[in-house]
N, C-alpha and C positions, 0 to 999 in steps of 0.2 A: 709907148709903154702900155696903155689903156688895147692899142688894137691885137699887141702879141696875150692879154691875159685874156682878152675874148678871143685868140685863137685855140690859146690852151687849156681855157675854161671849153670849148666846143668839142676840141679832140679828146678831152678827158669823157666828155655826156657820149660820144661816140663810140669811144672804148667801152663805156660800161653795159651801152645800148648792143654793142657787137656780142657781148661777152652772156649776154641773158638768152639770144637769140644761138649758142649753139648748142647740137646736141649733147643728149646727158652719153655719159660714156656707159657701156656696155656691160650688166653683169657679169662678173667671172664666176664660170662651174669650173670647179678641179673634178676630173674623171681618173682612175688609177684603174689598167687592165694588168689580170694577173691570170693564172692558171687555177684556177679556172673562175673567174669573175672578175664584177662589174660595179665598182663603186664609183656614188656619182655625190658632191657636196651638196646637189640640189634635186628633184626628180618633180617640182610640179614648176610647170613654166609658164608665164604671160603669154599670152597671141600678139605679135606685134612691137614687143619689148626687144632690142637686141640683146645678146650674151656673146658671152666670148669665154669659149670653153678651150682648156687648158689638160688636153689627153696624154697621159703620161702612163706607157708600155714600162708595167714596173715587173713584171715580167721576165720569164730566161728564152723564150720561143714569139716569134712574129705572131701579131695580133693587126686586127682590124677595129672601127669603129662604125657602124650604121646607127642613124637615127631614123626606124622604121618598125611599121606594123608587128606586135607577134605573128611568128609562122607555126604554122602546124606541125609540130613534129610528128606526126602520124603518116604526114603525106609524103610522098618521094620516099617510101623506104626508110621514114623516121632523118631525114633531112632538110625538110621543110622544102621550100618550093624553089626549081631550079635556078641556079646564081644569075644568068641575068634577067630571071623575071624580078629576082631579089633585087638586083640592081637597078630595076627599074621600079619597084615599091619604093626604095630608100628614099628620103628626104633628103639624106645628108651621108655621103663616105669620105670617111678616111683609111685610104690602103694600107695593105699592108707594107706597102715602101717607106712607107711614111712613120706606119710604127713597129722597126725594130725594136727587140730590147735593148733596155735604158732611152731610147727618144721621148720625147714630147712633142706633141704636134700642136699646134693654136690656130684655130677659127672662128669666125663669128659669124652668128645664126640666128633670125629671128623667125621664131614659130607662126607661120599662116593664119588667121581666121578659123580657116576651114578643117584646122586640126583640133580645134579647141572640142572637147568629149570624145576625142577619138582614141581605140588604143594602140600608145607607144609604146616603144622599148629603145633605148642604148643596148646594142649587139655586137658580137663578132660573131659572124660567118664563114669563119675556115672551117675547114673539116673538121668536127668532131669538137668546135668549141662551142656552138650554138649547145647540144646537147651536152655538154661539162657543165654547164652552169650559167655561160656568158652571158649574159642580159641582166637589164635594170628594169622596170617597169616606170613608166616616166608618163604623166599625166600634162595636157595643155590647157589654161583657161583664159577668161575672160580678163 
């Protein structure tokens, strides 16, 4: 009797010792893309914190999501800079496959170090949605 309550006395310290040692779960941002914008429940981010953002095409026409630099809309003929140098600036896409209207897409992202004073934005980059409106301006810190 004495050796089962020192075994369940141990797997109980074990369980609580397991239970301290995992990770915290991930903030949730709700993101809504619409015609023509970019709403985010959050816009200044930790460096190294994960989230887990929850992007919802509330929208009647496909939309995209990048988490990337502003572009220049001067440059390219007022387009910003060609898609896949864009594609290769982004931090983070989600296609347009991924967000018809009425979809939600879910990912988890945590912001670099090396972004923290840098600036961002939440975008869509289809034709002609960068310059409607689309962007959020989104800050990274410490």
């Amino acid at each position: 009797m004495n050796k089962l309550r020192i075994v369940l006395c141990a797997l109980s310290i074990i369980g609580v010792l397991l239970a301290g040692c995992a990770a915290p779960a991930p903030e949730r941002v709700e993101i809504s893309l619409t015609e023509f914008g970019v709403k985010s429940s959050k816009t200044t981010f930790e460096a190294g914190k994960m989230y887990e953002f929850v992007i919802s095409n509330d929208g009647v026409i496909e939309h995209e999501l990048r988490i990337i630099p502003p572009a220049d809309e001067g440059a390219m003929g007022g387009m910003g800079m060609p898609s896949d140098e864009m594609h290769d600036e982004a931090l983070f896409l989600v296609d347009k496959e991924r967000l018809q209207p009425g979809q939600v897409a879910i990912f988890e992202y945590t912001f670099p170090a090396d972004e923290v004073g840098q600036p961002l934005e939440f975008a869509c980059h289809l034709e002609g949605h960068y310059e409607g409106g689309m962007r959020q301006d989104i800050s990274v810190v410490d």
